[in-house]
FIMAR-343856 format. One line per 5 residues: their letters; for each residue x, y, z of N, C-alpha, C. Coordinates in Angstrom, 1 decimal, always signed. Last residue first. Layout:
a = X,Y,Z,X,Y,Z,X,Y,Z | ... $
***
This chain:
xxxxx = -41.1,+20.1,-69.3,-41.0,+20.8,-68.3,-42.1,+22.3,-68.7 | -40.6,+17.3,-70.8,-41.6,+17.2,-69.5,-41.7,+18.9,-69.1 | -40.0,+16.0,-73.4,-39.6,+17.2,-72.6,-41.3,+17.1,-71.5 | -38.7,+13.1,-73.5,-39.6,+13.4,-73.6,-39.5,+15.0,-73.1 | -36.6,+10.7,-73.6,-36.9,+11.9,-75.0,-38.1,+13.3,-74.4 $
xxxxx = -36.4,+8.3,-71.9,-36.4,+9.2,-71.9,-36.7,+10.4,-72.8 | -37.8,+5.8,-74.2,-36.1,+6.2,-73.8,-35.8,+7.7,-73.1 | -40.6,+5.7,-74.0,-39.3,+4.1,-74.0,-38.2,+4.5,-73.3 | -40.7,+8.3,-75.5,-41.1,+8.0,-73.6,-40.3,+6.5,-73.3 | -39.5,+7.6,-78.3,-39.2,+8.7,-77.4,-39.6,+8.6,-75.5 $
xxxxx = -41.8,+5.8,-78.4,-40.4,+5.7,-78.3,-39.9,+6.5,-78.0 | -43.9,+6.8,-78.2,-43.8,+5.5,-77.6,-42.3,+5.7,-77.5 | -43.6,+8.7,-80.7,-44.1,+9.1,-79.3,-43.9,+8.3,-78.4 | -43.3,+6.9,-82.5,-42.8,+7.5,-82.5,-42.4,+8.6,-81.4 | -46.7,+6.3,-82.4,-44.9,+5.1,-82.4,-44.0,+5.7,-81.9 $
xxxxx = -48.0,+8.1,-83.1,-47.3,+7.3,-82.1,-46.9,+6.8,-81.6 | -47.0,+8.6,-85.5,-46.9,+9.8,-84.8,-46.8,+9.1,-83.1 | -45.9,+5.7,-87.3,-46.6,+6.2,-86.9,-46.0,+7.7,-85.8 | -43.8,+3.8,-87.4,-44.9,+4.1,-88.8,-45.8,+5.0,-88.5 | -40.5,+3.3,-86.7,-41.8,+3.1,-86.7,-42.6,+4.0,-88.0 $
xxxxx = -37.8,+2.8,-87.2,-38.1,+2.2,-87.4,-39.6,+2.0,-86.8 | -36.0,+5.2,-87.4,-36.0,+4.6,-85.8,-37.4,+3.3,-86.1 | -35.4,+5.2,-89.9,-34.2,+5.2,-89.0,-34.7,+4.6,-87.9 | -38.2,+6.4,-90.5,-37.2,+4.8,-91.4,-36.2,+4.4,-90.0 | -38.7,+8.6,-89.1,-39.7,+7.1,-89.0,-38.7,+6.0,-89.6 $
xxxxx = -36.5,+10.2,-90.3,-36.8,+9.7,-89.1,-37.4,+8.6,-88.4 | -37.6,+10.5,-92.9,-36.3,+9.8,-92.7,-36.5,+9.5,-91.3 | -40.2,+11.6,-92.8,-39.9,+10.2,-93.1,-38.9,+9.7,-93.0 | -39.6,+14.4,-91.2,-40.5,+13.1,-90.4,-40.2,+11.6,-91.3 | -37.6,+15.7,-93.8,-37.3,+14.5,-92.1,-38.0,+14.0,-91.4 $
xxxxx = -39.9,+15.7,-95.1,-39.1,+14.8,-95.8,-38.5,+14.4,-94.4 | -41.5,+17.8,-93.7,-42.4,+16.4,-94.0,-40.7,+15.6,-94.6 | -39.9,+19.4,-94.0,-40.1,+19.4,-92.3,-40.6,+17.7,-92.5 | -39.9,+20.2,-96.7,-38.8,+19.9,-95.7,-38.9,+19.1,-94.7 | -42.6,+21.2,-96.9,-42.1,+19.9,-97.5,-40.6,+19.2,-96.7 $
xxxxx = -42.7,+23.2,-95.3,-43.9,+22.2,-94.8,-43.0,+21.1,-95.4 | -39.4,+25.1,-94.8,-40.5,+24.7,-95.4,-41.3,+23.2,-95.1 | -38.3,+25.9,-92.0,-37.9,+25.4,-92.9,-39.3,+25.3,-93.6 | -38.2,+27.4,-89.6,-37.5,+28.4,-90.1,-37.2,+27.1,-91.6 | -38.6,+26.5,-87.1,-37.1,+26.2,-87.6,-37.2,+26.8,-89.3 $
xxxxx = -41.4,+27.4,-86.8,-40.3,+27.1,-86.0,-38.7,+27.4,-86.2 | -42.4,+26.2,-89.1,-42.5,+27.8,-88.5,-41.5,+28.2,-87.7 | -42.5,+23.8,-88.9,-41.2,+24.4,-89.9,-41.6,+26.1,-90.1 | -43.3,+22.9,-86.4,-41.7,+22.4,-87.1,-41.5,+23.4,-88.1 | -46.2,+23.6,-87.4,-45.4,+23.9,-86.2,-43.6,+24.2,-86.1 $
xxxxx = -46.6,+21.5,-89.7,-46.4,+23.0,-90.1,-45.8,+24.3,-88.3 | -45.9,+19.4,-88.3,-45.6,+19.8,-89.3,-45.0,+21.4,-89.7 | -46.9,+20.2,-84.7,-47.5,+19.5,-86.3,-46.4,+19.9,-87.2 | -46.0,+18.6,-81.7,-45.7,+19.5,-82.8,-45.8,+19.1,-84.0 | -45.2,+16.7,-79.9,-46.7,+16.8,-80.4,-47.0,+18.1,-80.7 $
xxxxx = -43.1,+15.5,-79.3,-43.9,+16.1,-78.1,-44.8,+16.6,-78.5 | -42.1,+14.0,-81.2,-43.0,+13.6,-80.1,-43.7,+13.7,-78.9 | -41.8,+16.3,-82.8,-42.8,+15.6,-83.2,-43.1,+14.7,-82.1 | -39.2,+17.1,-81.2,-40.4,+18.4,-81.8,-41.5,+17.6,-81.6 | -37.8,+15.1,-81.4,-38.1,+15.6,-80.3,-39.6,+16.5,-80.0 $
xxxxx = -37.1,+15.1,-84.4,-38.0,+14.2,-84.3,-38.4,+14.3,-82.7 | -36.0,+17.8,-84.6,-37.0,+17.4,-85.3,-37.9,+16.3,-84.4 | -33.6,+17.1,-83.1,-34.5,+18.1,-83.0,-35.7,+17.6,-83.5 | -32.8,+14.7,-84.8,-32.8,+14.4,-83.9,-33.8,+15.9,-83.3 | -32.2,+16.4,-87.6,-33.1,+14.8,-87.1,-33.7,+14.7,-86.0 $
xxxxx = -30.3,+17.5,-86.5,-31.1,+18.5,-87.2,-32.5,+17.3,-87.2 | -28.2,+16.0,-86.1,-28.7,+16.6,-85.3,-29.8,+16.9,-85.6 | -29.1,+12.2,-87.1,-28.5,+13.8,-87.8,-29.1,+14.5,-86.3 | -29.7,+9.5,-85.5,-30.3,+10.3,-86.2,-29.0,+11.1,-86.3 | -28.4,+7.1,-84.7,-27.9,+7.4,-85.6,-28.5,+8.3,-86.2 $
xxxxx = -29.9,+7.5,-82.0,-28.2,+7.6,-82.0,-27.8,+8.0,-83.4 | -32.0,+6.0,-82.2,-32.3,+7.4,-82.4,-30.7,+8.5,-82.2 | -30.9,+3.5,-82.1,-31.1,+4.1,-83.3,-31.1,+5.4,-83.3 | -28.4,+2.3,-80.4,-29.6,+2.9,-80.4,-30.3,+3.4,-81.6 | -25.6,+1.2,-80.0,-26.2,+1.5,-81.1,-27.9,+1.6,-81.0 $
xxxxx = -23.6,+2.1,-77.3,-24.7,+1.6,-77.3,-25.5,+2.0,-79.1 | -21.3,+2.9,-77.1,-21.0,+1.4,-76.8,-22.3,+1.1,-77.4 | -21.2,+6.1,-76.4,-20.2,+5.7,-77.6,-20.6,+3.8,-77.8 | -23.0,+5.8,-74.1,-23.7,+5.7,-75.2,-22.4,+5.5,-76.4 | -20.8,+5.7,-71.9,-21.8,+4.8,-72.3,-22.6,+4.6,-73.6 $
xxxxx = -20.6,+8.3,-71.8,-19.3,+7.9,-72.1,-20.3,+6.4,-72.5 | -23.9,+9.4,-70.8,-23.0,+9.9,-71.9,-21.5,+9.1,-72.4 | -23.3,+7.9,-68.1,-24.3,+7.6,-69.1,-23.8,+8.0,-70.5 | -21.7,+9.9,-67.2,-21.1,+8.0,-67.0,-21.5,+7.7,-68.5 | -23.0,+11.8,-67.1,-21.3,+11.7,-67.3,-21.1,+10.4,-67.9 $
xxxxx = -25.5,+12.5,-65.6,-25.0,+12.3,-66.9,-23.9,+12.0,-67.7 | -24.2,+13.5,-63.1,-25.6,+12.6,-63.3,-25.7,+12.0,-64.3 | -22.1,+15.3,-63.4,-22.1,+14.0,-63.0,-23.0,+13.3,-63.6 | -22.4,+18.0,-66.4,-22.9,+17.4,-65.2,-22.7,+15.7,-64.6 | -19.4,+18.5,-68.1,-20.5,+17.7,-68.1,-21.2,+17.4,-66.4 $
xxxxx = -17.2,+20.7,-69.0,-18.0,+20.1,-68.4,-19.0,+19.5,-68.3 | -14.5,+20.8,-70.9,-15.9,+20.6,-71.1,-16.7,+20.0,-70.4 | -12.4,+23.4,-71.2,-12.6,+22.3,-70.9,-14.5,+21.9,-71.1 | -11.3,+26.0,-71.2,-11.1,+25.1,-72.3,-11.9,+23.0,-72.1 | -11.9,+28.0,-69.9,-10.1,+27.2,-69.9,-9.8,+26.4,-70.8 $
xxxxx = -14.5,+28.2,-69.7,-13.7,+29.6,-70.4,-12.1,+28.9,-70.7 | -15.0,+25.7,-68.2,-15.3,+25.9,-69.9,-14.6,+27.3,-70.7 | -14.1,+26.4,-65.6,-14.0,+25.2,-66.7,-14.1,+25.4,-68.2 | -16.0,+28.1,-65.1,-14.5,+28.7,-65.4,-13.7,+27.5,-65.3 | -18.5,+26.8,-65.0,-18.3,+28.4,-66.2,-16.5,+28.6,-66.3 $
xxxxx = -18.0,+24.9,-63.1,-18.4,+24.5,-64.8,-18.2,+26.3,-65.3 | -18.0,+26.7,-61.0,-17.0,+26.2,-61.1,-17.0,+25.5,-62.8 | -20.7,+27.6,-61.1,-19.3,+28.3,-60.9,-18.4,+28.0,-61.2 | -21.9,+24.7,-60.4,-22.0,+25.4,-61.8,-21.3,+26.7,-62.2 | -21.4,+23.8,-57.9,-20.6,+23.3,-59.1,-21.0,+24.3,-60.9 $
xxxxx = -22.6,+25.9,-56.6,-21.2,+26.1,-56.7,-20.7,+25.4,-57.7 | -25.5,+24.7,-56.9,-25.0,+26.0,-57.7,-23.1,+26.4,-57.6 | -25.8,+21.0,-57.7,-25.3,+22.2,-57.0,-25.0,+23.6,-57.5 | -28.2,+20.5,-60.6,-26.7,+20.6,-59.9,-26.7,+21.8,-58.6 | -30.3,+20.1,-61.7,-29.9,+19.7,-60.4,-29.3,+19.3,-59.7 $
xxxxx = -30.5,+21.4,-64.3,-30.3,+22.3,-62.5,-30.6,+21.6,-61.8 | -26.8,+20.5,-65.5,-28.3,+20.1,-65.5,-29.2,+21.1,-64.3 | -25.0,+21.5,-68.5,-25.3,+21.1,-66.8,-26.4,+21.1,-66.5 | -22.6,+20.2,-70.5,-23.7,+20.3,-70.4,-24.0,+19.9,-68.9 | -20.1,+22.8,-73.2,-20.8,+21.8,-72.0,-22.4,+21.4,-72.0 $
xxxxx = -20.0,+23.8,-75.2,-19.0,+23.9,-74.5,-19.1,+22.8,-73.4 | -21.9,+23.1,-78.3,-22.3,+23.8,-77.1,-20.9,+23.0,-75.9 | -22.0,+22.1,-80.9,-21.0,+22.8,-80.4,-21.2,+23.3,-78.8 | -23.8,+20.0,-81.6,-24.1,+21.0,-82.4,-23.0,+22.1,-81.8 | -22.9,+17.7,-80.3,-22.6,+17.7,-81.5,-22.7,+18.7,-82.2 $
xxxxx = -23.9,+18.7,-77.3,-22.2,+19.0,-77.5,-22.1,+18.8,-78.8 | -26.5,+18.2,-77.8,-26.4,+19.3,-77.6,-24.8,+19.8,-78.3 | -26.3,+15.3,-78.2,-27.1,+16.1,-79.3,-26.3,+17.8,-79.3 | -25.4,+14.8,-75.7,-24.6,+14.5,-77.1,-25.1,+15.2,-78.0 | -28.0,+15.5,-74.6,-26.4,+16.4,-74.2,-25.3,+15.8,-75.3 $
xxxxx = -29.3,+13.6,-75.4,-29.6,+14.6,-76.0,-28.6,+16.0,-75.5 | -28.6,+11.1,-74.4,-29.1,+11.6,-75.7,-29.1,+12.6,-76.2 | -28.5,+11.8,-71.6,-27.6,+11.5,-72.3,-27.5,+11.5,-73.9 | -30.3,+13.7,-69.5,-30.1,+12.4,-70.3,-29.7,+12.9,-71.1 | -31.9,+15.4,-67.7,-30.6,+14.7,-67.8,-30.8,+13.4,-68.6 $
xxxxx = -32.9,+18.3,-68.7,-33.1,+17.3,-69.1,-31.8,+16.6,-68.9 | -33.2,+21.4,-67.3,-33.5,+20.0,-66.7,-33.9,+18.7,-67.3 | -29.6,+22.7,-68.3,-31.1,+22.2,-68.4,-31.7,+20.9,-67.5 | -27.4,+24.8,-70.1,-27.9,+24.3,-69.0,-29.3,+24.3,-68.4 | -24.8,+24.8,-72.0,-26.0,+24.3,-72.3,-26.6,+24.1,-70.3 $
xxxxx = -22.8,+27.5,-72.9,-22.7,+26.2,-71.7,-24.2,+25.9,-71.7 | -20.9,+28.3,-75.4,-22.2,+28.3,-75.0,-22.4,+27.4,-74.2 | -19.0,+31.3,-76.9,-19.0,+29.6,-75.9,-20.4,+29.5,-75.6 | -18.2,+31.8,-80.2,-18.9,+31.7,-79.0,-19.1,+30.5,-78.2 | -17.0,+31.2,-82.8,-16.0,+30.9,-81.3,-16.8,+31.0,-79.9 $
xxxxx = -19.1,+31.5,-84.3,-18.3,+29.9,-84.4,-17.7,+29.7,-82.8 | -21.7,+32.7,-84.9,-20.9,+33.2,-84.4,-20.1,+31.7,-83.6 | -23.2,+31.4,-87.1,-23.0,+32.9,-86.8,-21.9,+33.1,-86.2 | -23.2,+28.7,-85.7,-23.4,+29.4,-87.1,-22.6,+30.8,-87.6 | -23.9,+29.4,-83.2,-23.1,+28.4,-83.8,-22.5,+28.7,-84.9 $
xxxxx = -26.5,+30.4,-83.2,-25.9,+30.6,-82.7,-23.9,+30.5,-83.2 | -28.0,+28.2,-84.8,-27.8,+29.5,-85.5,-26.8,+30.3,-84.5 | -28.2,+26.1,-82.6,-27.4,+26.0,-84.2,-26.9,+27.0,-84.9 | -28.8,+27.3,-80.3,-27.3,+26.7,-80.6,-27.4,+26.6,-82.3 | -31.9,+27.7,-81.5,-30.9,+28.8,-81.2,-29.3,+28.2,-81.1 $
xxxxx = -32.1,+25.1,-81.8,-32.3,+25.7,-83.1,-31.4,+27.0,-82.7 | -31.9,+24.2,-79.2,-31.0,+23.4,-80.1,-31.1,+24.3,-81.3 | -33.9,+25.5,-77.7,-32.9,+25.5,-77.2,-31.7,+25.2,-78.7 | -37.0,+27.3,-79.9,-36.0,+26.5,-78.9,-34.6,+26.7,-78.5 | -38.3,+28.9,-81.2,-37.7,+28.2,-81.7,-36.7,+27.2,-81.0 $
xxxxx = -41.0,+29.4,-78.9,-40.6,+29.8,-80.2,-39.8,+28.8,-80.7 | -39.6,+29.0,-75.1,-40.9,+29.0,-76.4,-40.5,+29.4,-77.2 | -37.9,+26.6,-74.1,-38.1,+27.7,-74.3,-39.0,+27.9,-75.3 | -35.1,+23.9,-73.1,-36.6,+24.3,-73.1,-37.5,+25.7,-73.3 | -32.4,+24.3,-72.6,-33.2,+24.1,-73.9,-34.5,+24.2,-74.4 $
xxxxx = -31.2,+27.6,-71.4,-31.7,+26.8,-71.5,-32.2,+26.0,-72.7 | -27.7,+28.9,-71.5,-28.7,+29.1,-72.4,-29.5,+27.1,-71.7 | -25.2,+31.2,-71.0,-25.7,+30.1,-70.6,-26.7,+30.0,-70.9 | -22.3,+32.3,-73.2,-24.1,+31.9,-73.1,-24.1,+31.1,-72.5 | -19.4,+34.4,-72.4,-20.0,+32.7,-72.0,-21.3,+32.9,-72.6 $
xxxxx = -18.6,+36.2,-73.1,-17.7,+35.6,-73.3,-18.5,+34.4,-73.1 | -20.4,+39.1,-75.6,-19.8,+38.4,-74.1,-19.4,+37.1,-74.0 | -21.3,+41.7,-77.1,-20.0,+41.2,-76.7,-20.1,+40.1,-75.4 | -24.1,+42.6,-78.8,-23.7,+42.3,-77.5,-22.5,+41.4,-77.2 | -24.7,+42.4,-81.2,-24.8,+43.8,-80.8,-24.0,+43.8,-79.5 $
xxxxx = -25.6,+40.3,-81.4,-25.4,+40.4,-82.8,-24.3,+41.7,-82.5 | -27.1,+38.7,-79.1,-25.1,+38.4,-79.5,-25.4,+39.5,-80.7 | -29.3,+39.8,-79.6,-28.9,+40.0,-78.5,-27.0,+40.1,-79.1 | -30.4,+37.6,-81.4,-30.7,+39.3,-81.8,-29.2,+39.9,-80.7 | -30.3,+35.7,-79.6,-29.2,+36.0,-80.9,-29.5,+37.1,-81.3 $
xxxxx = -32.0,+36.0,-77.7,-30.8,+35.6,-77.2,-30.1,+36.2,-78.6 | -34.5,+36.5,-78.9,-34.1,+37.7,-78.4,-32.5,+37.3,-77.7 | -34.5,+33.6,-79.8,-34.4,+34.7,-81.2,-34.1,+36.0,-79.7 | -35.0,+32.0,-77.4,-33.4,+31.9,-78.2,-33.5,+33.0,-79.1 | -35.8,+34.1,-74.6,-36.1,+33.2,-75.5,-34.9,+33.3,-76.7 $
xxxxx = -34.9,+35.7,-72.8,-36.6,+34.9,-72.3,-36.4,+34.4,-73.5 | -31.9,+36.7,-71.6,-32.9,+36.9,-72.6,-33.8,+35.9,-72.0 | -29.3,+39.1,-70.4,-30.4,+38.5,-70.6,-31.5,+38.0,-71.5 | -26.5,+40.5,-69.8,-26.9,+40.2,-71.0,-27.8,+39.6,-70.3 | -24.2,+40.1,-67.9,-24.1,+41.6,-68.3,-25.4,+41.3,-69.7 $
xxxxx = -23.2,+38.9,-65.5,-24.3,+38.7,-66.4,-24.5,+40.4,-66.6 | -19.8,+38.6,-64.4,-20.5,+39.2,-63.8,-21.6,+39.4,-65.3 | -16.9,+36.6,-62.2,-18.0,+37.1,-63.3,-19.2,+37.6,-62.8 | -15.3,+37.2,-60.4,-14.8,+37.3,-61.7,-15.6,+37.1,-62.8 | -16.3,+37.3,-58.0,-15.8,+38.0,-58.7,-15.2,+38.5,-59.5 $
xxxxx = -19.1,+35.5,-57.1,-17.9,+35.4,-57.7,-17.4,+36.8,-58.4 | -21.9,+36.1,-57.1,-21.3,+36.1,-55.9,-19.3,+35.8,-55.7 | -22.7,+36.0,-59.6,-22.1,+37.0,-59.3,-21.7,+37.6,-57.7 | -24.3,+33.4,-59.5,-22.9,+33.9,-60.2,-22.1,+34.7,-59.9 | -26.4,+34.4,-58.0,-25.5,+33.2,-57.4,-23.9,+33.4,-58.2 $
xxxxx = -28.3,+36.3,-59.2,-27.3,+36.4,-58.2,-26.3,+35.5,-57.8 | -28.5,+34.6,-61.3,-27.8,+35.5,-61.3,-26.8,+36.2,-60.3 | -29.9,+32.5,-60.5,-28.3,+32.6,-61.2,-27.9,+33.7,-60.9 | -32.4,+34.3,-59.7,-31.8,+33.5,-58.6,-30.2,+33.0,-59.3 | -33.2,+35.5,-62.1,-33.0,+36.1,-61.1,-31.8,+35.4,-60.2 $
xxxxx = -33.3,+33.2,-64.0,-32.3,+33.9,-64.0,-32.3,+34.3,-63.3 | -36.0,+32.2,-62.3,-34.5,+31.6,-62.7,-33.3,+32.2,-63.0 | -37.5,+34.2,-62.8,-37.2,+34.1,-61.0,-35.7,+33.3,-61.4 | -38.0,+34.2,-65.4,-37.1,+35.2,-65.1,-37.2,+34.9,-63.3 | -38.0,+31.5,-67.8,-38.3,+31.9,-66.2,-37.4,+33.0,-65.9 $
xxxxx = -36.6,+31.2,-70.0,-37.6,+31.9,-70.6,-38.4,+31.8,-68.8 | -33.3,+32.2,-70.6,-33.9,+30.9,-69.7,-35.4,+32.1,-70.0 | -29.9,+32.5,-70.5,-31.0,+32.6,-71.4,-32.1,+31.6,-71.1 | -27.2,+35.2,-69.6,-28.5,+34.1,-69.1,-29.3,+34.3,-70.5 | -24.5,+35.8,-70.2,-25.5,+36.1,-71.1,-26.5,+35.0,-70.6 $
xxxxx = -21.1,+37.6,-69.2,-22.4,+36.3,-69.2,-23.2,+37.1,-69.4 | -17.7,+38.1,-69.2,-19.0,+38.8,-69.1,-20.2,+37.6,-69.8 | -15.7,+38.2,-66.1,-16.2,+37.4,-67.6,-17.6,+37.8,-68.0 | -14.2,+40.9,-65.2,-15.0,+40.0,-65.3,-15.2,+39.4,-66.8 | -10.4,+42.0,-66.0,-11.9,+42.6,-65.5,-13.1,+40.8,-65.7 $
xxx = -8.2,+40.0,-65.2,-8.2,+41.8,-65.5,-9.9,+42.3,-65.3 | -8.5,+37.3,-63.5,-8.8,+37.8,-64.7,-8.5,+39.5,-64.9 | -6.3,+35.2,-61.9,-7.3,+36.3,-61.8,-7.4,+37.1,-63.1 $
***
């Protein structure tokens, strides 16, 4: 039993969603969401000023996203824990998530007790992964996929572009220059070995990639 609560930081751009976590979390009494945000730049404005032990943080979100916010997150602030939690199960991209540091990864179509139980997992040290995705994830170490051998920063990128984000979208976004943004669209076409916006769109739907939500 802890001395006082763990203190939590919802980050999900649906506020009925945090609503409903929230309460659920704090049906436990050892933690208790002391922090909110609707999108990753008011999430890290947020840590700058704001002390707390867990981020639970969606990927899907307007502006700069889920993965751009973990990076700068990350960045900034090394020891922060961040439990990635999303309706993208697949395994791609929860490797993606855990390479950029994020503590775990849960999906919401987890039970809500298991996800109680993933927050004081990950404060211990450990790194929960939703089932659904578990297997799959241990599986990909075996599987040479290409879009495997993207860079994180790649791999964002090239998600951006097949969901049908221009250039200049990408590097408003992420915060890089048009030429930048344009130099990883061509390393990424090399790697995954197409020539096109929809090729590259094909492939991404081929393998799950696709943000649907």
């Amino acid at each position: 039993m802890t001395e006082h609560p763990l203190h939590i930081m919802l980050v999900d751009d649906h506020a009925v969603v945090r609503a409903g976590y929230k309460r659920f979390i704090e049906l436990d009494p050892q933690l208790q969401v002391i922090a909110e945000a609707a999108t990753g730049e008011e999430a890290y404005t947020q840590l700058e000023t704001t002390r707390v032990d867990l981020v639970i943080m969606d990927l899907s979100m307007p502006g700069q996203g889920g993965f751009e916010t973990l990076r700068r997150v990350m960045n900034r602030f090394p020891q922060q824990k961040v439990l990635i939690f999303t309706m993208h199960e697949n395994a791609s991209i929860a490797k993606q998530a855990l390479q950029l540091g994020a503590c775990g990864y849960l999906t919401k179509s987890m039970p809500p007790e298991l996800i109680v139980s993933a927050i004081h997992d990950a404060m211990a040290g450990a790194t929960p992964v939703a089932d659904s995705i578990a297997d799959a994830l241990q599986d990909l170490n075996d599987n040479k996929l290409p879009h495997l051998e993207l860079l994180p920063r790649e791999f964002e990128i090239f998600i951006r572009l097949a969901n049908g984000d221009s250039i200049e979208q990408i590097s408003d976004k992420l915060h890089l220059s048009p030429k930048t943004a344009a130099n990883y669209q061509a390393s990424i076409r090399k790697k995954l070995n197409v020539n096109s916006t929809l090729e590259l769109y094909q492939y991404a739907r081929e393998h799950g990639l696709l943000d649907t939500s």
